[in-house]
N, C-alpha and C positions, 0 to 999 in steps of 0.2 A: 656231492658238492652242491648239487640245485636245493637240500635243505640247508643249507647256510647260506646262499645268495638269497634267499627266503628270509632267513633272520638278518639276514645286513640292514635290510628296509624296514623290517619291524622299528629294528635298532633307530634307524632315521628319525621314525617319527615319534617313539614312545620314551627319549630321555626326561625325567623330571628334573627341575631346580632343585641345586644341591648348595648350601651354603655352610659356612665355620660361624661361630659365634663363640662369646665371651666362656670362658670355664669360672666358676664359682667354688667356695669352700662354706660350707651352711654350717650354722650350731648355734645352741640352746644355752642360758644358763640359767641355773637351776634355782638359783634366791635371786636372783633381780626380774626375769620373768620375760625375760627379750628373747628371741629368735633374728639372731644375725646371720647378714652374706656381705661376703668381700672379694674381690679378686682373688685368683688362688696363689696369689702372691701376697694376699694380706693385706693388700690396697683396699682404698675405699669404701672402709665399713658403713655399711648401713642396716638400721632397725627394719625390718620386717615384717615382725607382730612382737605384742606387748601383752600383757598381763596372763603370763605363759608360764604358771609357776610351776615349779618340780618336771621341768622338761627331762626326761628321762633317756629319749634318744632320737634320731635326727637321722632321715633318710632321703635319697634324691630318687625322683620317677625321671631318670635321662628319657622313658620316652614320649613322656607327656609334659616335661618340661614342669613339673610343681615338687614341694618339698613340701615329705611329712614328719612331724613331731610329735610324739606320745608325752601328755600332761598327766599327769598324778588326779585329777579331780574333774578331767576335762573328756581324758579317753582322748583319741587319736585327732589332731589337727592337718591340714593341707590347706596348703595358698602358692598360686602362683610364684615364680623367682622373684618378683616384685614385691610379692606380699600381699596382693588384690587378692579378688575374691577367697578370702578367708573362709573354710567350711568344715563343719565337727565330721569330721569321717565314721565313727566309732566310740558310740554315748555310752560309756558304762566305766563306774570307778575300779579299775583294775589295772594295776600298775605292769604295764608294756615295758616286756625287756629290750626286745630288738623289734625292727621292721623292714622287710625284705620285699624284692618285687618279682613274680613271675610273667615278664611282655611277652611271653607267647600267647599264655591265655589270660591274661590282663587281671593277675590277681593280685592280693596283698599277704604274704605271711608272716606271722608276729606270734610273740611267747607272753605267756601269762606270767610274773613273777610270783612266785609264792603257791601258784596252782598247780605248776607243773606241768604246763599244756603248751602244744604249737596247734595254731589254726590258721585259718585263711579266709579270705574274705574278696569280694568282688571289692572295685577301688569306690565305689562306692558305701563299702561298707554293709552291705548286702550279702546274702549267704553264707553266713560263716559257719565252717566247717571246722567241724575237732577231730586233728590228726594224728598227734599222739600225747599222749597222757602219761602219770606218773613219771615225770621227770624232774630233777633238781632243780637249781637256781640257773634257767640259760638267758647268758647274756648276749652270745653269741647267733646267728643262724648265717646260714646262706643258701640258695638256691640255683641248681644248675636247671632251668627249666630243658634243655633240649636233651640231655642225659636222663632228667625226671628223678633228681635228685635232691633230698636236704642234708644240709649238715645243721650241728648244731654242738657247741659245746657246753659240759655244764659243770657250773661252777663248783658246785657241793662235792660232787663224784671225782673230778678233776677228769672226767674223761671226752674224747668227742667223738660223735658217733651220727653214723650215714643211713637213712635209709630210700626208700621210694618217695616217689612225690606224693603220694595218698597216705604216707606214712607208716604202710606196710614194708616187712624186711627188715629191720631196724638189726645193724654192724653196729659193734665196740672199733673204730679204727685206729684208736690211739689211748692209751691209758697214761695216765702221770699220776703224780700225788700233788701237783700246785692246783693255784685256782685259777680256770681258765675264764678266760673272759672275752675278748670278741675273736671273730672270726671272718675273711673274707676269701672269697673264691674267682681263684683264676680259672675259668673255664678252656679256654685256650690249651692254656699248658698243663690241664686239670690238677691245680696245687689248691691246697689251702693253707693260707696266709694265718696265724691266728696267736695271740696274747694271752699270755696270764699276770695277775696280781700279785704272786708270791715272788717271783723274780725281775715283776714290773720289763717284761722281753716278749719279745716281738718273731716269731719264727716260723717256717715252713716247710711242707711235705707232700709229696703224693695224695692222691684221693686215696690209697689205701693206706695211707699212714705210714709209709717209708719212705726213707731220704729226710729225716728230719734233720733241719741245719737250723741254727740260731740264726737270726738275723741284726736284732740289736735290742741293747741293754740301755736300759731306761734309767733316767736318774729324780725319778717321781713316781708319785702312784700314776699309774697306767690306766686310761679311760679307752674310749671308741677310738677304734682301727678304723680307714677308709682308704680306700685304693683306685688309683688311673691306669690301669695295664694297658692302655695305647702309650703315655707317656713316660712311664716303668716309674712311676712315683706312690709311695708309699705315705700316709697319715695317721698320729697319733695323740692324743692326750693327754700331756701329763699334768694332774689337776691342781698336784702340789707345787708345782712351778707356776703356773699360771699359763700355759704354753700349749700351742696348738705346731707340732714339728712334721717335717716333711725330710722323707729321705729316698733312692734311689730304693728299687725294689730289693737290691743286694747290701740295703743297711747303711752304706756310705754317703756322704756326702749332708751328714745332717742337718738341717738347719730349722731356725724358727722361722713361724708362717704367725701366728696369733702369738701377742702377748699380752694379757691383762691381768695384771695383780691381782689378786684376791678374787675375780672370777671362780665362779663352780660349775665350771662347764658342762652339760648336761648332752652329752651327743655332738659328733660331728660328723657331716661325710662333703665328700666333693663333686661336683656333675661333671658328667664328659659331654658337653653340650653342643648339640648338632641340628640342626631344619632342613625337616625335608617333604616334598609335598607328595604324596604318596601318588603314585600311578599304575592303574589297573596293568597287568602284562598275562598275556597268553599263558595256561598250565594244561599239559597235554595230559591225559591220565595220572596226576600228579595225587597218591598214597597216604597222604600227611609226611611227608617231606619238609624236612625241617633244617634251615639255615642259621646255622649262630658262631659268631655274632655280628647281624649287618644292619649299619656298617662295621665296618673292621678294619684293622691297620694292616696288618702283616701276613692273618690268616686266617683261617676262619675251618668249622667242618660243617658237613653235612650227616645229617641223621638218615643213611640209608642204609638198608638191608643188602645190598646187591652193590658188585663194584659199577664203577659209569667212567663215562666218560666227558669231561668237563673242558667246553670252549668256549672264549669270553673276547666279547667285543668289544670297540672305544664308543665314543660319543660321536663320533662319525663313522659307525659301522666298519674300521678295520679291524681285520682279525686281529689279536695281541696274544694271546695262551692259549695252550691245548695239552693237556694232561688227562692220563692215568689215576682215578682213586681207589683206592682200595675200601670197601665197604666201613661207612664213619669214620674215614678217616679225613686227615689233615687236608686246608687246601692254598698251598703255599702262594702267595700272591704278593708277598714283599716285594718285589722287583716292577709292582707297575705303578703308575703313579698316581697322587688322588682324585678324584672325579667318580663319574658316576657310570657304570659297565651296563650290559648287558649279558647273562650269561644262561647258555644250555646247558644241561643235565641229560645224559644222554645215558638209558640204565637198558638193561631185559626188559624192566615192568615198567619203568616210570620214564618220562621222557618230560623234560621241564622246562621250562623258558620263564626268566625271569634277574628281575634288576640285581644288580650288586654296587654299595658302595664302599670304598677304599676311600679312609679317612686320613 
């Protein structure tokens, strides 16, 4: 008990400012050359940046708060949610399929169209690394950084497949005959979310590719997938309508978010947007120990080797939780309410202290 009266006062003095802000929906279109954001209700459109042509696809950095867009003759763009500081990430004419983010260790992962490559790159644009080669047309990727995991589907093969974060190991996880086209990843409930072109549908499964269910059937050509699994909302493109659509993670409830006639929409995704001022906290022999995803709504895990034991404090140092985990497993936290924790990790080898926020 005298180490937790110990952490009660830590607790006292080291909360940071935690605040909500506005959620946004970003996208590119592809013959007028604009990069727009609007409420993610579809209010409020406003231009961004301009002469953006052949925008190709349209990514959010939830943790830096900027949005990136791959141009056909431009190579990779980012500008703040406002549109300020405009900057070329990534000089060179190669048309970018998808663009992905790894916030553990602050990188960028992106596919070559037509080369058949995924690489990665500091957010600067710096070190780019080539991770795996001879692959189809992928339009798809996603990144589980705390699992240390890619996906990626491709569209030629019709198949989608897993490997390591360095891009060694490379699974077939799922084979078909359509053509797939994006892809996103629930790391929580480790699903992926993911689309193909021949049936213009939208559907999900397991990381190892079982439990495949339909989700929903499309009534246009199908563009970029994007997802809020804090709010269980789902986004998609259908480019033939003109339509940017929003539905429940379970398909239902469809409706339009964007509509512009004759728009070529070129990419969209949506920010789960959040501010927080980061503050230093005590780590006692702490391994590379790894929390994802914080903050978090409902639950989150930890990347450890060894079961522990997990206690979490308020923002007035009362005790609130105190569970059993079993090694990477789940850490159910639905039941407290949002603000900003404190929480020990209490293992054989690692012993941890440190913030937790519930969004």
């Amino acid at each position: 008990m005298k180490r937790f009266k110990y952490l009660v006062i830590v607790v006292f003095f080291l909360i940071p400012f935690f605040s909500l802000s506005q959620d946004y929906i970003f996208w590119g279109d592809y013959v007028n050359g604009n990069v727009y954001r609007s409420d993610i209700s579809g209010d409020n459109i406003i231009i961004i940046a301009t002469e953006q042509y052949e925008v190709r696809t349209v990514s959010v950095d939830n943790k830096n708060f900027r949005v990136y867009w791959a141009v056909n003759a431009l190579g990779v763009m980012s500008a703040n949610f406002d549109g300020s500081d405009l900057t070329q990430i990534l000089n060179y004419d190669v048309n970018i399929g998808r663009i992905e983010f790894d916030y553990l260790n602050d990188r960028i992962y992106f596919t070559e169209n037509f080369l058949g490559t995924i690489k990665s790159c500091n957010l600067d644009g710096t070190d780019i690394q080539t991770l795996v080669t001879g692959t189809g047309l992928v339009q798809g990727l996603g990144v589980d950084s705390g699992r240390e995991y890619i996906f990626w589907g491709d569209q030629d093969s019709g198949n989608i497949y897993r490997s390591n974060i360095d891009g060694g190991e490379i699974v077939t996880i799922f084979e078909t005959s359509t053509s797939i086209y994006d892809i996103e990843l629930d790391v929580k409930l480790m699903k992926v979310y993911f689309s193909d072109r021949t049936y213009d549908k939208v559907s999900v499964m397991d990381y190892d590719g079982t439990n495949v269910q339909d989700l929903v059937n499309s009534d246009g050509v199908m563009g970029a997938l994007s997802t809020d699994f804090d709010n269980e909302k789902m986004y998609w493109i259908e480019r033939e309508n003109g339509l940017i659509l929003e539905a429940n993670l379970d398909g239902t409830e469809i409706t339009p978010v964007i509509y512009d006639s004759g728009s070529q929409f070129g990419g969209q995704d949506v920010s789960q947007n959040y501010v927080i001022s980061d503050v230093e906290m005590p780590e006692l022999g702490c391994d590379e120990l790894r929390i994802f995803p914080n903050p978090c709504k409902d639950f989150f895990y930890i990347d450890m080797e060894e079961d522990a034991i997990i206690s979490i404090y308020n923002a007035i140092g009362q005790f609130v939780l105190i569970m059993a985990v079993e090694a990477g497993g789940i850490v159910d936290v639905s039941e407290l309410e949002s603000g900003i924790y404190v929480m020990m990790i209490l293992g054989n080898k690692n012993s941890v202290v440190t913030k937790l926020t519930i969004k």
